[in-house]
N, C-alpha and C positions, 0 to 999 in steps of 0.2 A: 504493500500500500504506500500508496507517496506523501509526502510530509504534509501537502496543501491539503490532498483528501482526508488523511486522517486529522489533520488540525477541526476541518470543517465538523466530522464529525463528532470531534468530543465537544465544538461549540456547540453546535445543535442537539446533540444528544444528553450529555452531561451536565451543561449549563442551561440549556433551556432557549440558546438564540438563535436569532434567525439569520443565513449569512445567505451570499452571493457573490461569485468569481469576482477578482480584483488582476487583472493584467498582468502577465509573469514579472516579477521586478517591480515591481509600481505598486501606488495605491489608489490607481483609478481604477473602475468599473469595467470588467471587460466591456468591449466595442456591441453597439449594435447591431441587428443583422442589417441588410443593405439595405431590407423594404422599411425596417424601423430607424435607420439612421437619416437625423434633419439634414435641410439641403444645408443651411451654415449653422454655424457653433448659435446655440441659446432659439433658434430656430422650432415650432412644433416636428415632430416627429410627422412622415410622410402618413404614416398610421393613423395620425389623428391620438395619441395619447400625450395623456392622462384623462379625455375623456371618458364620460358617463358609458361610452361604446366599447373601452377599451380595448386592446388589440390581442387577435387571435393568440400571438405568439406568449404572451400568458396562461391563457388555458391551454398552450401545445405543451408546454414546462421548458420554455427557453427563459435564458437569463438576458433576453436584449434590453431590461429595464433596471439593469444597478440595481438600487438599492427596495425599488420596488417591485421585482423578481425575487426578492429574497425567501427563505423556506427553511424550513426544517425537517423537510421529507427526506430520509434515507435514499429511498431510489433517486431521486432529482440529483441529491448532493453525490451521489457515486454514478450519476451519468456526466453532470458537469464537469468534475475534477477529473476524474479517471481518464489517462492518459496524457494529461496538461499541467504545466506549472502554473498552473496559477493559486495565488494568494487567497486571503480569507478577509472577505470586506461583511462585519457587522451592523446590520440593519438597528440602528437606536432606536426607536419610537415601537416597532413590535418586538423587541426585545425589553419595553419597559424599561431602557436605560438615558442616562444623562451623563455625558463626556466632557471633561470640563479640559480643553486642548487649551497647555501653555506652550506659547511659543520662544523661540529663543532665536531671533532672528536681528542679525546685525545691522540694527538700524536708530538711528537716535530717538530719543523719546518723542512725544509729542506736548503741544502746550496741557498746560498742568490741569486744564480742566477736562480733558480725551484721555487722562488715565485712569481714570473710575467716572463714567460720565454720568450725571447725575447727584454726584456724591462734590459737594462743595470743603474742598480739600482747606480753605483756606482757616477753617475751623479746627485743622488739624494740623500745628504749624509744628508739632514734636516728631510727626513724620520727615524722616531723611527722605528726599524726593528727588535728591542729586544724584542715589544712588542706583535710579531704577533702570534695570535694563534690560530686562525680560519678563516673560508672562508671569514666572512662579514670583518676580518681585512687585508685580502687579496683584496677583492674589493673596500674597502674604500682606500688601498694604491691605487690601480690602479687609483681610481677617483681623487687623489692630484698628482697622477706621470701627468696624462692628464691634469692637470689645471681642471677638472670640477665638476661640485657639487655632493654633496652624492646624491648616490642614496638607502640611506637609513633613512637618517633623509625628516622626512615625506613623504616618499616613494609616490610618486605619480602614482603610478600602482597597482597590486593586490598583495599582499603581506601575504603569506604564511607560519605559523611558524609547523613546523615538531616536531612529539613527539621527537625525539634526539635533540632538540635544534637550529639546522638547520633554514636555511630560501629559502624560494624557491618566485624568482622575477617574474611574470609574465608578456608578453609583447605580441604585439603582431607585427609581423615579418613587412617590408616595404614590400609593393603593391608587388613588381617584386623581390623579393631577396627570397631564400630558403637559409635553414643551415642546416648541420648536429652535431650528437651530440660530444662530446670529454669531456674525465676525466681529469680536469688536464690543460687544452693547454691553457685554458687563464689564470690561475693562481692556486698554491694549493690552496685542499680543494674547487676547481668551478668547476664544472661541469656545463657541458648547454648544460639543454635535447631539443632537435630539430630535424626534419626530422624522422626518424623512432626510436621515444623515445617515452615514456611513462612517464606523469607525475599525480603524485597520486593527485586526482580531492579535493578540498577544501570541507571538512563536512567528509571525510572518515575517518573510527576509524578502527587501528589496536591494534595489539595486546600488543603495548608501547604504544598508544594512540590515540589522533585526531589531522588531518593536519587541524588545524583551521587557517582563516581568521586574520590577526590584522591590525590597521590601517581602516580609511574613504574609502579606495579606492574598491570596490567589482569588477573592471573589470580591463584587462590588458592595460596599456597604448600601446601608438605605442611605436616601440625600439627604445632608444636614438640611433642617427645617432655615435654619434663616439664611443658606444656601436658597432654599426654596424661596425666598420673600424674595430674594435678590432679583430670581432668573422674572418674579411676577413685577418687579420695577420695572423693569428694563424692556418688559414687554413679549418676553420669552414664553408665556404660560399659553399654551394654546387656549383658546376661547372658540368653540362651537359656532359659526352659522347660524343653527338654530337655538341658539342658547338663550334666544331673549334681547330686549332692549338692552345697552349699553348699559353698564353700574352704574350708580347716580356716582357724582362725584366726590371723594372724600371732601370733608372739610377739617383740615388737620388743629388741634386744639392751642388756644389764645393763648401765650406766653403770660402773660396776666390775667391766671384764673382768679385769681381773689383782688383785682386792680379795681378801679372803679365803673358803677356798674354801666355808667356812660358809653368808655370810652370802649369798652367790652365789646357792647352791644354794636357802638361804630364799627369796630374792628371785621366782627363776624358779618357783616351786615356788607362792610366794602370786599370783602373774603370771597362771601357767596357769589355776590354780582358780576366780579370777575373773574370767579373760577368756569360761572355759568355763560359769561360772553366770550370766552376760550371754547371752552366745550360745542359750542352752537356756531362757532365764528367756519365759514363756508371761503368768502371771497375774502381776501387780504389777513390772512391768517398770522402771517411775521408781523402786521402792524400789530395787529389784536394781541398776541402773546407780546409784543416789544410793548406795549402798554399796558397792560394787566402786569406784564413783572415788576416796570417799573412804580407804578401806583403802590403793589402789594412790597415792594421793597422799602419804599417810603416808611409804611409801616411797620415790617422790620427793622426796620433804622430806631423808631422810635419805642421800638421796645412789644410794641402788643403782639405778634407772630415771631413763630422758632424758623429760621432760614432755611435749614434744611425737609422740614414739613412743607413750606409755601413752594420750594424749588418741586416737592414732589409732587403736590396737589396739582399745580402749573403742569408739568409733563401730563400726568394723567388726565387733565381735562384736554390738553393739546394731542392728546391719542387719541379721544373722540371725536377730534375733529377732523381725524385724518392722519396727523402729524406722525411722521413712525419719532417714538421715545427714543431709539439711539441716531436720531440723523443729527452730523454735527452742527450743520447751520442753526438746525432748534435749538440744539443747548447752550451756542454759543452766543444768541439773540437772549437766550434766557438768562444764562447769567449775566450778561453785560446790562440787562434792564433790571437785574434784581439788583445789583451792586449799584449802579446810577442812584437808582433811587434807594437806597442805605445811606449816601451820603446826604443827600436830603430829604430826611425825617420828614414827616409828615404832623404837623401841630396836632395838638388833641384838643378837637374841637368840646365847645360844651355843651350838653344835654337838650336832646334838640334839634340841635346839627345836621344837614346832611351829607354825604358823601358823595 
């Protein structure tokens, strides 16, 4: 038996996942067949898939669809493999897994607010931020900006080192929660493959080398839960189609609960109006967000909202608008109106007042 079919089957068999040929040497998808390969790259397949029609050569049990051919059937997997080198590319999303890919790629940082986006670093001035130059120093910030332990000194999940140096975290998803994947959304240099991703199965040798195992741990832990919060910031949680109206918007809680009950009432009252004109805003979306941060920073300035709650509230009404939460121009419009208006405060009007 050859090393790629026997890998395949102790994933699929032993572990439970679902895999799919990955190109001899590589960690791409084997190739299409001719009728299923697009005329150009990102192009529809000539097939017409991932339509509702889908294409015969699924039900024939060919693998022309990466990561969506993927299987767990014995016969399938020792028709594929048998006879071919090819590798072992795991389906994340029906495997019920989340891969949290750090990358280690020689290239300088980026501005200080694209290293945890979302997350207003300025709040946390004890982080060394001179030092960051890779994905695990990217996630090891995120785990001291949340208060919680590494998640990579003695890694207590399956832990995977990539020929480029890379590390890839394995987990395995909460009972009822599904993800998708994004480059980037929870921090440079992270990615996290999930939902219709492929992640290269542990023992496979390319052409830079082998995704070997390190570390005691051989199987994926469950996801740390405030792992889980993160990948639902950042916009990672899948949400159904048919799931229903939008959530209404949080309204994250006044810095001054016990402050007067005036300026309280002001606060929450100018909070709603602009979380709700974000949310609803259609045409001119960066003025509506460049002016809701700045208004809502105002008030941050002066004391009655917590910065990092209004930065969050703002994203998430800006995703119902459309807005994808990791595009950089949004958060880069966001912070520069929240910080504007921090520097001037906003009077507290008296009792009465409107906003």
């Amino acid at each position: 038996m050859n090393g790629g079919l026997e890998l395949a089957l102790r994933c699929a068999e032993r572990r439970g996942w679902w895999v799919h040929p990955l190109l001899p040497g590589s960690k791409r998808p084997a190739g299409n067949c001719r009728r299923c390969r697009p005329p150009t790259p990102g192009a529809r397949p000539a097939c017409g898939f991932p339509d509702a029609a889908g294409c015969a050569c699924l039900t024939a049990g060919r693998y022309c669809h990466g990561v969506r051919a993927a299987t767990r059937e014995r016969e399938l997997i020792h028709r594929w493999w048998r006879g071919r080198d090819f590798g072992v590319g795991v389906a994340t999303g029906p495997s019920g897994l989340v891969v949290l890919d750090l990358d280690d790629h020689d290239r300088p940082p980026p501005e200080e607010a694209l290293l945890l986006p979302g997350v207003d670093l300025t709040q946390h001035r004890d982080a060394d931020l001179g030092r960051i130059r890779t994905g695990v120093d990217v996630l090891e910030l995120l785990c001291r900006v949340r208060r919680a332990g590494s998640l990579l000194e003695a890694p207590a999940t399956l832990t995977v080192q990539t020929p480029s140096g890379g590390i890839h975290l394995w987990y395995r998803a909460q009972d009822t929660s599904r993800y998708v994947q994004g480059a980037g959304r929870l921090g440079w240099q992270v990615d996290v493959r999930a939902g219709w991703s492929t992640a290269v199965a542990p023992g496979t040798v390319t052409a830079a080398g082998r995704y070997r195992t390190v570390g005691h741990q051989d199987r994926p832990a469950r996801l740390p839960r405030w792992v889980a919060l993160e990948l639902d910031r950042v916009g990672l949680r899948h949400r159904d189609a048919d799931a229903g109206p939008p959530r209404r918007v949080r309204l994250p809680r006044l810095a001054r609960e016990r402050g007067p009950q005036d300026a309280s009432a002001y606060a929450a009252a100018a909070l709603r109006g602009e979380l709700e004109a974000v949310a609803l805003a259609r045409a001119g979306r960066n003025d509506t967000i460049n002016r809701a941060g700045f208004r809502l920073g105002q008030l941050v300035g002066a004391g009655l909202l917590e910065h990092d709650q209004v930065h969050q509230a703002l994203t998430d009404a800006a995703a119902q608008a459309g807005v994808d939460p990791g595009e950089a121009k949004a958060q880069s419009t966001l912070r520069r109106a929240l910080q504007a208006g921090m520097r001037s405060p906003r009077p507290i009007p008296s009792p009465g007042a409107r906003s």
